[in-house]
C-alpha positions in Angstrom: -5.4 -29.0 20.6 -5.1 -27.6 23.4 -3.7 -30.3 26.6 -6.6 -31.1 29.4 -5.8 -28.2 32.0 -4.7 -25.4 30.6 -8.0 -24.7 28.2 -7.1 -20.9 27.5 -9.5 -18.2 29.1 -12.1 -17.2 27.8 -12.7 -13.8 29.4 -12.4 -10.9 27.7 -10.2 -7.7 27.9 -13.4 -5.9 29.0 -13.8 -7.8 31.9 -10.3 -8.4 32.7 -10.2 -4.3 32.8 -12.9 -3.8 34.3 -12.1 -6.3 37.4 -8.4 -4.2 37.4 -9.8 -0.8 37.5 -12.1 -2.3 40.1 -9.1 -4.0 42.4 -7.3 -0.7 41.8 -10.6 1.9 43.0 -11.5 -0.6 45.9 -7.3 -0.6 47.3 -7.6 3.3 46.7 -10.8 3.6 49.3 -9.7 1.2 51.8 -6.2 2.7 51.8 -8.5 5.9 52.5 -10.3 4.9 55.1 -7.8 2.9 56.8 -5.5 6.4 56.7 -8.0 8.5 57.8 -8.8 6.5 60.3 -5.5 6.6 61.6 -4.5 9.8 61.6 -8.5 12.0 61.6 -8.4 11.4 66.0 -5.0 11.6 67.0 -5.1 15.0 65.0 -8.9 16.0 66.5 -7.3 15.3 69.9 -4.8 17.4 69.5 -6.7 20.1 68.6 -8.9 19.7 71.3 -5.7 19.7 74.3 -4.9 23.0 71.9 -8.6 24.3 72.6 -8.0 23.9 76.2 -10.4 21.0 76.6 -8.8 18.9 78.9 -10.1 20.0 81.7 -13.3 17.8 81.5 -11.8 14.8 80.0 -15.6 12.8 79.8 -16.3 16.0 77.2 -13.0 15.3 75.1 -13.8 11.3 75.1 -17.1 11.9 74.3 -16.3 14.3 71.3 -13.9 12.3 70.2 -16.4 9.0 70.1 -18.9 11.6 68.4 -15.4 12.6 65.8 -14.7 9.0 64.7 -18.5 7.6 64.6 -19.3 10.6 62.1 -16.0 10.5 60.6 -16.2 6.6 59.9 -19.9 7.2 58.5 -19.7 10.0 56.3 -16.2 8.5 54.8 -17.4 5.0 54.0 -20.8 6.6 52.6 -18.8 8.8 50.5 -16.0 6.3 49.8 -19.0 3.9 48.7 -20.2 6.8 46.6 -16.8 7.0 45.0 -16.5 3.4 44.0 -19.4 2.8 42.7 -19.3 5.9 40.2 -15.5 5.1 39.4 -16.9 1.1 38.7 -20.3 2.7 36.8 -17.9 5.1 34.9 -15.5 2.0 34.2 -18.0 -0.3 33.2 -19.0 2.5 29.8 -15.4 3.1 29.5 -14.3 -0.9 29.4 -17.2 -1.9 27.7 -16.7 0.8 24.9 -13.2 -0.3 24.4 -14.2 -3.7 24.4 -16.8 -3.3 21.6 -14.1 -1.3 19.9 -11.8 -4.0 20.2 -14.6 -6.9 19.5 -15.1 -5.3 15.8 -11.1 -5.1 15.3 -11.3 -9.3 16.5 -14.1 -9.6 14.2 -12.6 -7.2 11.0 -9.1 -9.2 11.2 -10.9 -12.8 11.4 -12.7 -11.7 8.2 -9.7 -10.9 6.5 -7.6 -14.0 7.9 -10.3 -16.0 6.2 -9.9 -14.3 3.1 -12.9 -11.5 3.1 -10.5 -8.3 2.4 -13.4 -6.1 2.3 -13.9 -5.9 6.5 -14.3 -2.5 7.5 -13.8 -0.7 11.4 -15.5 2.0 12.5 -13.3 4.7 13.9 -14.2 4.8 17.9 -13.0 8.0 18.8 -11.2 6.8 21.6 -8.0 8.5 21.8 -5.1 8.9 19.0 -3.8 5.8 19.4 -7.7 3.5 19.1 -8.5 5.9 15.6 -4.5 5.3 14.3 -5.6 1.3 14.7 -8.7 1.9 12.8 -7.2 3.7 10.3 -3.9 1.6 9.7 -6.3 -1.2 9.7 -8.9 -0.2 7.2 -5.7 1.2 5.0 -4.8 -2.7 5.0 -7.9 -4.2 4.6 -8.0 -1.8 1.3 -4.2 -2.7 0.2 -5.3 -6.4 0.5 -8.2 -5.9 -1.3 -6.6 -4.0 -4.4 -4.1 -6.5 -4.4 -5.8 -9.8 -4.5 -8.0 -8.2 -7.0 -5.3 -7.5 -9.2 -3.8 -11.3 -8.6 -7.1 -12.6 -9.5 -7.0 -10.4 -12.7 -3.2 -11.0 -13.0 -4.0 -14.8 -13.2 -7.0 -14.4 -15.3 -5.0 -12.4 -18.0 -1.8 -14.8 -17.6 -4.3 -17.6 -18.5 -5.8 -15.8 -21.2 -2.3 -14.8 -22.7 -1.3 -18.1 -22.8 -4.3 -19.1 -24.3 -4.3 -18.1 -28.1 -0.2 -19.5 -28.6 -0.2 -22.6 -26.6 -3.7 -23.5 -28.6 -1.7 -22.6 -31.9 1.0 -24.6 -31.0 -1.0 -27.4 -30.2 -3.0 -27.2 -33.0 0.2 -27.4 -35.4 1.5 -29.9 -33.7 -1.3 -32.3 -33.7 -1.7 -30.9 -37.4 1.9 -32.4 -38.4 1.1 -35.7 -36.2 -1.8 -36.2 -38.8 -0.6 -35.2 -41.4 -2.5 -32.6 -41.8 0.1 -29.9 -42.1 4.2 -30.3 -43.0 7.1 -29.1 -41.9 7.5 -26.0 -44.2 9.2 -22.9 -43.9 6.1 -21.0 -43.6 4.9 -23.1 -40.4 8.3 -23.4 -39.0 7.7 -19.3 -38.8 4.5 -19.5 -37.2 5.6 -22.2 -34.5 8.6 -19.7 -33.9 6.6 -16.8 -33.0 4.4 -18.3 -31.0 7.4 -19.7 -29.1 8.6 -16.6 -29.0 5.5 -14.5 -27.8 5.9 -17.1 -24.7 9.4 -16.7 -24.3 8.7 -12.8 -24.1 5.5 -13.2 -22.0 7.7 -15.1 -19.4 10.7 -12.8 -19.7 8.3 -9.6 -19.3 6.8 -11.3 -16.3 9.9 -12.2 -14.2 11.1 -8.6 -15.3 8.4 -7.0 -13.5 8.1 -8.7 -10.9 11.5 -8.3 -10.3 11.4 -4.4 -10.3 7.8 -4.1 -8.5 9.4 -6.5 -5.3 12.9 -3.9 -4.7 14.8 -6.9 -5.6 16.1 -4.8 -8.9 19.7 -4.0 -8.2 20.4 -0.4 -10.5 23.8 0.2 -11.6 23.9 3.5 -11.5 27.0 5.9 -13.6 27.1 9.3 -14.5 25.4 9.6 -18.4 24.0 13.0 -20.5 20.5 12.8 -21.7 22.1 13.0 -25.1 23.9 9.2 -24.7 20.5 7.5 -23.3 18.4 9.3 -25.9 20.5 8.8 -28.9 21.6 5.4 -28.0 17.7 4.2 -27.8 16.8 6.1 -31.2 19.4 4.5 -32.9 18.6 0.9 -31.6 14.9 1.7 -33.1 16.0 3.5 -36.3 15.6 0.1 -38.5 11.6 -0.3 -37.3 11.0 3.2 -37.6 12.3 3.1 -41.2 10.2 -0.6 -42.2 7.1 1.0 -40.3 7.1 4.3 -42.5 7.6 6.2 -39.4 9.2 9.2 -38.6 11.9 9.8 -35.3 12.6 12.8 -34.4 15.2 13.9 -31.3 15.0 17.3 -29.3 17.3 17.4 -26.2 18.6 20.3 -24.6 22.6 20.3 -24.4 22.8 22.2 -21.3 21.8 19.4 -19.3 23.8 18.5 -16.5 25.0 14.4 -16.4 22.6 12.2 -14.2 22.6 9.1 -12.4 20.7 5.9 -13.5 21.4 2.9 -14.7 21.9 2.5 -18.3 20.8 0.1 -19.4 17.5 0.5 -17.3 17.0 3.7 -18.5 17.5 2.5 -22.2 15.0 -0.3 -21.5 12.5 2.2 -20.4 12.9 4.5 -24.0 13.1 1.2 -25.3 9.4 0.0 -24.1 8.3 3.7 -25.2 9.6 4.1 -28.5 8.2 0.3 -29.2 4.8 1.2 -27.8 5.0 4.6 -29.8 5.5 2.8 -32.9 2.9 0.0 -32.7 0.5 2.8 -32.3 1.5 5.3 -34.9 0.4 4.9 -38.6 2.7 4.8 -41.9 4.0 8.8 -42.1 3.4 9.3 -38.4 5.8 11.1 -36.0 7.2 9.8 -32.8 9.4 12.8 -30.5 12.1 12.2 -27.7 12.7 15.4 -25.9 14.9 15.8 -22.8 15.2 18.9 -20.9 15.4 20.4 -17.7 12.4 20.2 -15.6 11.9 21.8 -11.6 15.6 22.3 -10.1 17.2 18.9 -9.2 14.9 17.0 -12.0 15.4 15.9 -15.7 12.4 15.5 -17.9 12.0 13.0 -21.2 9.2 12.8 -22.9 8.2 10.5 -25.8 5.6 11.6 -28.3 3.7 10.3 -30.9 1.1 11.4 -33.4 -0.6 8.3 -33.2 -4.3 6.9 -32.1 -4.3 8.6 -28.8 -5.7 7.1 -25.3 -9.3 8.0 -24.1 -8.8 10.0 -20.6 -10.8 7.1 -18.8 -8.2 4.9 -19.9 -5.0 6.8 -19.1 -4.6 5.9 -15.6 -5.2 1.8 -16.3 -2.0 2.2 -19.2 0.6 1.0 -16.8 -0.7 -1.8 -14.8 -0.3 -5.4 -16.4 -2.2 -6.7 -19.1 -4.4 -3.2 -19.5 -5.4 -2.7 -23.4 -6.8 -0.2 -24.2 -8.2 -2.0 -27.4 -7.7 -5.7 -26.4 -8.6 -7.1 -30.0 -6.4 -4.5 -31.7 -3.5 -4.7 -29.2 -3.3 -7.9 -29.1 -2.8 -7.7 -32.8 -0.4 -5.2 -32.6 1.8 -7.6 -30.9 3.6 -7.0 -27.2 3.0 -8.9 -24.2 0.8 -6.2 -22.1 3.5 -5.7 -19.6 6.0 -3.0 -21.4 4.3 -0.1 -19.9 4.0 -1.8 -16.4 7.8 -3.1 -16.8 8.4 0.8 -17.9 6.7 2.5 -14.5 8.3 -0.1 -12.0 12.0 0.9 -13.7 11.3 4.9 -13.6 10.4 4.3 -9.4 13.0 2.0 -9.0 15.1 5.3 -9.7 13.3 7.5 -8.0 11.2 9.2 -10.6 8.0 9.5 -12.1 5.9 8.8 -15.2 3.1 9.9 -16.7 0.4 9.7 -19.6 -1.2 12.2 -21.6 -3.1 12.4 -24.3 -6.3 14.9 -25.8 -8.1 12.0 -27.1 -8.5 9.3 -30.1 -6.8 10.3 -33.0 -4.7 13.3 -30.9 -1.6 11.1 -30.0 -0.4 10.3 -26.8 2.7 11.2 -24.7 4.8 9.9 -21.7 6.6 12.0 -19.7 9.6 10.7 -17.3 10.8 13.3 -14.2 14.4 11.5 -13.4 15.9 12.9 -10.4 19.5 14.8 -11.4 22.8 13.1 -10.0 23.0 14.9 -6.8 19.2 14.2 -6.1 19.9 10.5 -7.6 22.4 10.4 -4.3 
C-alpha cells in the first residue's frame, strides 16, 4: 500500500501537458509585453527628437501617452489572442496524445492480465507514436501465438503421456493381481513404453534446448560426402528390415563447410527416420547434396512415400503436428523430430523446407546450409 501522504497523483499526462504548454505560452506573452513595454517608447521617443519634435514638448508627451496606451491595448489584445489559440490548439493536441496514450494504458493492462489479443489503433501522431503502436501490436501478436502454442504444447505433452503411462499402469496393476506375469513378452511391452517416455523427454529437452540459443555448435570443417555417408550408413540396417531402398547423390565438387557434426548428422538422422516411417516396403528414400546460390550448400532428402497435403506442409515442423495423428502415432516417433530438425538447421544459420505434390506423390526436405566462409 501506498504510506498516508504520498498517495501517487492521479492526474494525467494530458493535463500535466497541457498545464506545461500553458506555463510555457503565458511566460512567452508576458515576457512580450513586459519587453515591449520597455523598449516600444524609449525607441518612439527617439524617433520623435529625430523628427524634430521637441520643440513642443506637450505634443511629444502627449504622443507618447497616445504611443504606450495603444501600444499596451492592441499587444495585450493580441497577446490574449495568442494564448488562448496556442491553449485551444494545445488542448486537441494534448488531449489527442492523451487518448492515444489512454488506449496504450488500456491495451498493456489487458495483456498484463493475460488477454494477448489487445489491439492499438495507429494515431498518426508522428514516427515515433505509430513505431509504439506498431512494436506494440507486433507483441501483443508474438504473445498471442505463443501462449497458444504453450497451451497446445501442454495439451499434446498431456496427451502423449497419456496412452504409455496408462499402459504402464495397467500392467503393473495387472501383475499386482495377478492378472498378467512377468514374461518376456510383457517385459518387452513395459520396455517400450519406458522407452517412448525416455524419448519423449529427451526430444523435449532437446528442443527446447536449440529453440532458447542455449545450443552450443561445435563447428569443424566437413564435405557433404562425410555427413551424408556417415548418416546413410547409420540407417542402412532399418532401410534393409523395412524393405526400403537408400540411395546417395552428392556432388564431389563441393567445397568443405562449417557445422557441427554431429548436429548436422542428427538432422539427416531425424529425416531419414521420418522418410522411412513413411515410405512403404520397395520404396525409395534420396539424399542429394549440391551446390545451391553462391555461399550456400543444399541437401535434400526424398522419399517416394505417402506425401503431405499442401495445407499441412507449413504445420510439419512445429511440435506434436501429425499429419495423420492415428497413423503417426502408430508409426512410432515422439512428434518432435521435425521440430528438433528445424531448430538445429537455424541454429546454423540455414534453412529448411517441405515439399510435396500431394498424397501418394512423396515428400521432400530441403536444407540451404551456409558454406564455411558464410558459416564465419
Amino acid at each position: 500500500m501506498v504510506a498516508p501522504g504520498r498517495q501517487r497523483s492521479r492526474s494525467g499526462l494530458a493535463s500535466r501537458l497541457l498545464a506545461a504548454i500553458a506555463l510555457v505560452v503565458v511566460t512567452a506573452g508576458l515576457t512580450a509585453w513586459l519587453v515591449a513595454a520597455a523598449i516600444g517608447p524609449v525607441t518612439f521617443h527617439s524617433h520623435m527628437l529625430q523628427a524634430g519634435a521637441s520643440h513642443d514638448p506637450v505634443a511629444v508627451l502627449h504622443a507618447e501617452e497616445a504611443f504606450r496606451s495603444a501600444s499596451a491595448l492592441s499587444l495585450t489584445v493580441s497577446l490574449a489572442a495568442a494564448v488562448l489559440a496556442a491553449l485551444a490548439v494545445s488542448l486537441f493536441l494534448t488531449r489527442r496524445i492523451g487518448r492515444s496514450l489512454a488506449a496504450v494504458s488500456r491495451a498493456a493492462t489487458r495483456v498484463a492480465g493475460g488477454k494477448f489479443d489487445a489491439h492499438v489503433t495507429n494515431p498518426h501522431l508522428g514516427v515515433e507514436f505509430d513505431e509504439l503502436a506498431d512494436a506494440f501490436n507486433a507483441m501483443s501478436a508474438r504473445l498471442h501465438a505463443s501462449e497458444a502454442l504453450r497451451r497446445r504444447l501442454l495439451s499434446d505433452v498431456a496427451h502423449e503421456l497419456r496412452t504409455p503411462v496408462a499402459t504402464l499402469t495397467a500392467y503393473l496393476e495387472g501383475l499386482e493381481d495377478g492378472v498378467e506375469t512377468l514374461t518376456p513378452a510383457t517385459v518387452a511391452v513395459l520396455r517400450a513404453q519406458a522407452s517412448r517416455l525416455t524419448l519423449l523427454a529427451h526430444d523435449l529437452a532437446a528442443v527446447t534446448q536449440a529453440e532458447s540459443g542455449e545450443l552450443v555448435l561445435q563447428r569443424v570443417l566437413v564435405t557433404a560426402q562425410e555427413i551424408v555417408t556417415a548418416a546413410t550408413l547409420s540407417a542402412a540396417d532399418s532401410f534393409a528390415a523395412r524393405g526400403v531402398e537408400l540411395a546417395t547423390g552428392v556432388d564431389h565438387d563441393l567445397a568443405p563447410f562449417a557445422v557441427d557434426r554431429d548436429r548436422i548428422g542428427q538432422v539427416l538422422g531425424n529425416l531419414l527416420d521420418n522418410a522411412l516411417r513413411h515410405t512403404p516396403r520397395g520404396g525409395v528414400v534420396t539424399v542429394t547434396a549440391e551446390v545451391a546460390l553462391p555461399g550456400a550448400v543444399r541437401i535434400v532428402v526424398e522419399d517416394t512415400g505417402e506425401g503431405i497435403e499442401p495445407q499441412h506442409l507449413t504445420h510439419v515442423f512445429e511440435r506434436f503436428y501429425r499429419v495423420d495423428t492415428a497413423r503417426d502415432r502408430d508409426h512410432g516417433g515422439s512428434g518432435i523430430g521435425l521440430a528438433i530438425t528445424k531448430a538445429l538447421v537455424e541454429a546454423h544459420g540455414g534453412t529448411i523446407t517441405a515439399t510435396s505434390a500431394g498424397p501418394g506423390h512423396g515428400t521432400s526436405f530441403e536444407i540451404l546450409l551456409p558454406a564455411a566462409d558464410a558459416a564465419r
